[in-house]
C-alpha positions as CSV (number, residue, x, y, z in Angstrom):
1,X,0.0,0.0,0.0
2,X,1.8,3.0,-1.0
3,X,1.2,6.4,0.9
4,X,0.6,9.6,-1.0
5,X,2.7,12.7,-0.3
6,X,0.8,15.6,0.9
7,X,-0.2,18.3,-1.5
8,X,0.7,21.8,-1.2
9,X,-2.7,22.8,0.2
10,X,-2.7,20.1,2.8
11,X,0.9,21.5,3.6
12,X,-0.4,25.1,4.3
13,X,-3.2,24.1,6.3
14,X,-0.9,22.0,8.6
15,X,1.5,25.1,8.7
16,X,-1.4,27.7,9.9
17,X,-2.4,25.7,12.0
18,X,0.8,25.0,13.8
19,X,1.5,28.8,13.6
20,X,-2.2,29.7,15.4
21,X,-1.3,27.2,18.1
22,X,2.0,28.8,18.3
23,X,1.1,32.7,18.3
24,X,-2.5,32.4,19.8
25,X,-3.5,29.5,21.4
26,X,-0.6,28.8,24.0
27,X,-0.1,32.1,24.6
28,X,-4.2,32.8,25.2
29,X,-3.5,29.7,27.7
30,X,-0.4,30.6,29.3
31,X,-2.0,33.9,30.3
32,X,-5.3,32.4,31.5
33,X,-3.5,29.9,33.7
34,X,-1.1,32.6,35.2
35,X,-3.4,35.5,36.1
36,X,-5.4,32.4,37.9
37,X,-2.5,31.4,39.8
38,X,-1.0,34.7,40.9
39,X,-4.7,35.9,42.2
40,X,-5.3,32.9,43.7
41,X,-2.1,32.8,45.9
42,X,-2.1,36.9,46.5
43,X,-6.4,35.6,47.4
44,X,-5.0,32.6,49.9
45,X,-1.5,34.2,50.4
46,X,-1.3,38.0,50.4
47,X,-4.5,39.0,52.2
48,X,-4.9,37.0,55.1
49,X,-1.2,38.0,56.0
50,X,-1.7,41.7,55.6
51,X,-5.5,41.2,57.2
52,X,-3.5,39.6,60.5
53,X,-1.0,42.3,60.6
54,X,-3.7,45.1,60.8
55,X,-5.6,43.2,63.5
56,X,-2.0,42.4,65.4
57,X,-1.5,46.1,65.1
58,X,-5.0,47.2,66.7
59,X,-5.4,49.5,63.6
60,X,-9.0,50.5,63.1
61,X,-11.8,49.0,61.4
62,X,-12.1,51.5,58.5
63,X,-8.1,51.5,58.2
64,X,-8.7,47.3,57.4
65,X,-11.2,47.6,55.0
66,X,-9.2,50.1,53.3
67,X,-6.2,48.2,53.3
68,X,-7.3,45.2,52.1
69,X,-9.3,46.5,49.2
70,X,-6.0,47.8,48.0
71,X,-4.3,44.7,48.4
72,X,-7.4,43.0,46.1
73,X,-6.3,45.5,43.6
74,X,-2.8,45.4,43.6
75,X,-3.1,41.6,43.7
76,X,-5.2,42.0,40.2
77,X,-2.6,44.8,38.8
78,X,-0.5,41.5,39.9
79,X,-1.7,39.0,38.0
80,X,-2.2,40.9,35.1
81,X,1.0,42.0,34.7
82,X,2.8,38.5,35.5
83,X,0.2,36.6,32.7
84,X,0.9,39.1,30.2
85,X,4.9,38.6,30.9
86,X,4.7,34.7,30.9
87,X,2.3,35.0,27.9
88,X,5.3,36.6,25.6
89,X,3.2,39.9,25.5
90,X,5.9,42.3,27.0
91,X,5.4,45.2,24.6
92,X,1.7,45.0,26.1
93,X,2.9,45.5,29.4
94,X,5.5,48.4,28.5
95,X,2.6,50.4,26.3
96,X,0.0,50.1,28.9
97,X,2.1,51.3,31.6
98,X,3.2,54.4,29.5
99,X,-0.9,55.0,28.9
100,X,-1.9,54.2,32.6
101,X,0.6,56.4,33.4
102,X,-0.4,59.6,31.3
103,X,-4.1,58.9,32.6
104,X,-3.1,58.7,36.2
105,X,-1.1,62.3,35.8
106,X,-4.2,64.0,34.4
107,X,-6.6,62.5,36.9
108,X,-4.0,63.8,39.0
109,X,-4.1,67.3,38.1
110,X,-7.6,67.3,37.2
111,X,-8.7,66.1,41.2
112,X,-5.7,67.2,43.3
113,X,-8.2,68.5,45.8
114,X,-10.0,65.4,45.8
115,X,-7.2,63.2,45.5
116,X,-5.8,65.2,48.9
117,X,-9.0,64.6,50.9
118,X,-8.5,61.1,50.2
119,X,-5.2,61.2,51.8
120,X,-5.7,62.8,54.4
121,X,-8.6,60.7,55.3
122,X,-5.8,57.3,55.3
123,X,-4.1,59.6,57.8
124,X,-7.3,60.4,60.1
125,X,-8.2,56.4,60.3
126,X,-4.7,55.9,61.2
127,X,-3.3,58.2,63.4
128,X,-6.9,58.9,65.5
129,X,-7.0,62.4,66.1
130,X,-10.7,62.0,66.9
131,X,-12.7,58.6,66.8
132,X,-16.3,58.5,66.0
133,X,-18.2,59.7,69.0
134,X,-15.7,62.5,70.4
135,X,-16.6,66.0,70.2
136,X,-14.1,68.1,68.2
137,X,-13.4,72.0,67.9
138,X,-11.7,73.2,64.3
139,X,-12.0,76.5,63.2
140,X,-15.3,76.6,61.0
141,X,-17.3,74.5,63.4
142,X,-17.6,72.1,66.8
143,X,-20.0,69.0,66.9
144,X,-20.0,65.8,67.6
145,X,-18.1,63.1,65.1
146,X,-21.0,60.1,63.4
147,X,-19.0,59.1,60.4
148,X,-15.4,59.7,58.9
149,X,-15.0,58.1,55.5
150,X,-12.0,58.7,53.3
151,X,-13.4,61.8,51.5
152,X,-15.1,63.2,53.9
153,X,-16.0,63.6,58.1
154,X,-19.4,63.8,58.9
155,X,-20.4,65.8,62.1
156,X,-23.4,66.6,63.7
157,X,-24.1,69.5,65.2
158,X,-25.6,70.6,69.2
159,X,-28.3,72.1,67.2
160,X,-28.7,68.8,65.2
161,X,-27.5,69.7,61.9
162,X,-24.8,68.1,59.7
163,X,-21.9,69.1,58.7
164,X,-19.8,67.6,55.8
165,X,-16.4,68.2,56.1
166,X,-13.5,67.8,53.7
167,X,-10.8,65.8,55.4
168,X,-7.9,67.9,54.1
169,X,-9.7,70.2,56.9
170,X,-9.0,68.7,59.3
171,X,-5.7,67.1,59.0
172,X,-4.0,70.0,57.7
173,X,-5.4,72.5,60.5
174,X,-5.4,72.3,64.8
175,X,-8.7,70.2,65.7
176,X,-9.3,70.7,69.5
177,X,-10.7,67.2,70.8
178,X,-12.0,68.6,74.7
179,X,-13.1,64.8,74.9
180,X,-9.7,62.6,74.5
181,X,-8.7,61.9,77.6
182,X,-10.6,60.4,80.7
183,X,-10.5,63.7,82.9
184,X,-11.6,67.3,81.5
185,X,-10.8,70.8,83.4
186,X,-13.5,73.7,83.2
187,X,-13.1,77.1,84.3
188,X,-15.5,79.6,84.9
189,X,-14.9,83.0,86.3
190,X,-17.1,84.2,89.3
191,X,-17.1,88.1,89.7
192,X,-17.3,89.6,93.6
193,X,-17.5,93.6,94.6
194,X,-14.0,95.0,95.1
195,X,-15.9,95.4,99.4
196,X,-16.4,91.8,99.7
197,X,-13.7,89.0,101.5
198,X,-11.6,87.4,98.8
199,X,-11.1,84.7,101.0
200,X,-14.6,84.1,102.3
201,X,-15.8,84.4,99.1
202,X,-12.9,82.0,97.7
203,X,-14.2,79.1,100.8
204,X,-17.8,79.5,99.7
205,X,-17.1,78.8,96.3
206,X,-14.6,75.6,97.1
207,X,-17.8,74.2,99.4
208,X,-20.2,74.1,96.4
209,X,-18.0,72.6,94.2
210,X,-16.9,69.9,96.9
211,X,-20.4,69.6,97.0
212,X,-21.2,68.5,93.8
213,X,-21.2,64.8,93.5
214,X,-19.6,64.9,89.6
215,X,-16.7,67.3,90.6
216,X,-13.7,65.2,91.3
217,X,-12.2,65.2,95.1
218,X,-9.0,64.6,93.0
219,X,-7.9,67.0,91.4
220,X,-9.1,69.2,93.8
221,X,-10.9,72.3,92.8
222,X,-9.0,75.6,93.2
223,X,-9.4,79.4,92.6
224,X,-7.4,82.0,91.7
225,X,-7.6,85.4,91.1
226,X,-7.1,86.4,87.8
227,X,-8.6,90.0,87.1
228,X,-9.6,93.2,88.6
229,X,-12.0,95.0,86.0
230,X,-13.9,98.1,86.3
231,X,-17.0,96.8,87.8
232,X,-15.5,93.3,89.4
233,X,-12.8,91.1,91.0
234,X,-12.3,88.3,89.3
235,X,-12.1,84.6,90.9
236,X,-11.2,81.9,88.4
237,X,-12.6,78.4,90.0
238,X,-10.9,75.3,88.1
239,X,-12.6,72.3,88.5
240,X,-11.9,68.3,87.0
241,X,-15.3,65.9,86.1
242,X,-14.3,62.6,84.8
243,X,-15.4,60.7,81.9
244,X,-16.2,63.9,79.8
245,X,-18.7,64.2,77.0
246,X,-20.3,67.6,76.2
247,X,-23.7,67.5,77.7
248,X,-22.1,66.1,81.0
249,X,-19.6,68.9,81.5
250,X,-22.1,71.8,80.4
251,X,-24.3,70.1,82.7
252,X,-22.1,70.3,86.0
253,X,-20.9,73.3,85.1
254,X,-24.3,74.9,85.1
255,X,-25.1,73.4,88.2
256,X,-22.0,74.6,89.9
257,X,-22.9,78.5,88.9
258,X,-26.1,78.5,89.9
259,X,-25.3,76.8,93.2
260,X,-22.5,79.4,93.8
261,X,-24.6,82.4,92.5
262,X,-27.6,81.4,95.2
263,X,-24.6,80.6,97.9
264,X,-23.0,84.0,97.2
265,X,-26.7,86.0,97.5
266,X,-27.3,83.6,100.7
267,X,-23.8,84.9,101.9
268,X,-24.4,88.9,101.3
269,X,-21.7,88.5,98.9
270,X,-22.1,90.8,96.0
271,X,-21.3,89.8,92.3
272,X,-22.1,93.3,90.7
273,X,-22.2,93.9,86.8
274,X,-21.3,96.7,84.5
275,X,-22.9,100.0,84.7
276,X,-22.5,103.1,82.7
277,X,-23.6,107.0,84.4
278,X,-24.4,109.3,81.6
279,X,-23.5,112.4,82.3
280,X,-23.9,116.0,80.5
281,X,-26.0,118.9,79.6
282,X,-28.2,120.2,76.8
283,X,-28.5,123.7,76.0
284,X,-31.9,124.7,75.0
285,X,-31.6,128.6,74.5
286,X,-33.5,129.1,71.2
287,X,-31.5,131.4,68.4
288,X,-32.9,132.9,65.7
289,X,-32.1,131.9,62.3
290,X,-30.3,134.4,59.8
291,X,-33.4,134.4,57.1
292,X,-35.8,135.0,60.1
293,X,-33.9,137.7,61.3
294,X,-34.0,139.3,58.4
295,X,-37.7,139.2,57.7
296,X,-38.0,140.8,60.9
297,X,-36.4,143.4,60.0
């Protein structure tokens, strides 16, 4: 049985063939099979490591979440870029890095503001310069903290309004947080008449404050005097409440004034305010005017 050689058509078909398994159909396989395996490990691999060193670290909630969505990302930026490079397709790599590249620096310039908020809201989750629930002081606003995202911090007001604020606000500027610590001085300044005892006046103040059960015995309350003004002589009372929140502190510090201001009346001590004597004359003589005058005459 003799075999008959293979015509030139039959030769050229073999030959394509060959050449689309060589050019397309390994490579198309090569890539498929490595961005699976690189995502897969950096899926089984990657994040659980980085999730365990946030949580070992004690970093906060908001500051995981954000983490590991980036490491999703980068772990598909990953994969992408290893499949093309075992794939053969290197010059896809190089031109799509020089495109990704020219879009990133005109998103860049085009949301520098935005893209600053962002950071700044990375730093706020990690550094905790507030925490949701603290009350905070900056210089357009105060109110209590509800939400702080990555853009933006939201805050609610004492009169129950929200405020949105960009997070470049408050990370680039002094944010007073009265609530950050267990223990919270207030000061409040009681005026007496420039007759009455300093001293006495002094004790009967330290009494109502020992009195009041949310004072703290430690530190103890103290007064000094800090101003002689026209009308007045100033008695600054410092006082220390634990576990501070605004409604407490306003609270006790209200209290504490009214107790003092019905102790001082009890006591015949005065607390005078500012008064003004007007003093003058008005000269009523009545002149005649020039065109008056004249008709008169």
């Amino acid at each position: 049985m003799s075999v008959l050689p293979a015509t030139p058509l039959q030769a050229s078909n073999v030959f394509n063939t060959a050449s689309l398994i060589n050019n397309y159909a390994i490579p198309a396989a090569l890539f498929v099979v490595s961005l699976i395996v690189v995502y897969l490990l950096g899926q089984m691999v990657l994040l659980p490591v980085v999730s365990r060193v946030l949580e070992r670290q004690g970093h906060d909630p908001a500051v995981q979440s954000l983490a590991k969505n980036v490491t999703g990302a980068l772990v598909w930026v990953l994969a992408i870029a290893v499949a093309f490079t075992v794939a053969g397709f290197g010059s896809v790599i190089a031109a799509f890095s020089v495109f990704a590249g020219a879009i990133v620096l005109a998103i860049g310039f085009a949301a520098q503001e935005l893209l600053g908020n962002f950071v700044a809201g990375i730093f706020i989750l990690k550094d905790k310069p507030f925490t949701i629930g603290d009350w905070i002081e900056w210089s357009d606003g105060e109110g209590r903290v509800e939400e702080i995202d990555l853009r933006v911090t939201r805050v609610r007001t004492f009169d129950n309004e929200r405020i949105t604020v960009p997070n470049g606000d408050l990370a680039n500027n002094a944010v007073k947080n009265p609530v950050a610590y267990e223990k919270l001085r207030q000061k409040f300044v009681f005026g007496i008449g420039y007759d009455d005892d300093i001293d006495h006046a002094k004790e009967v103040i330290l009494d109502e404050a020992r009195q009041h059960d949310e004072i703290l015995a430690d530190p103890a309350p103290d007064i000094r005097v800090t101003e002689l003004a026209d009308s007045y002589v100033g008695l600054q009372t410092r006082f220390w409440i634990d576990n501070p929140a605004r409604s407490n502190f306003t609270r006790i510090r209200s209290e504490l004034v009214q107790a003092v201001k019905e102790r001082l009346d009890a006591e015949a001590i005065d607390m005078p305010y500012p008064h003004r004597t007007l003093e003058g004359s008005l000269d009523l003589t009545e002149t005649q005017r020039p065109s008056e005058q004249a008709i008169s005459e």
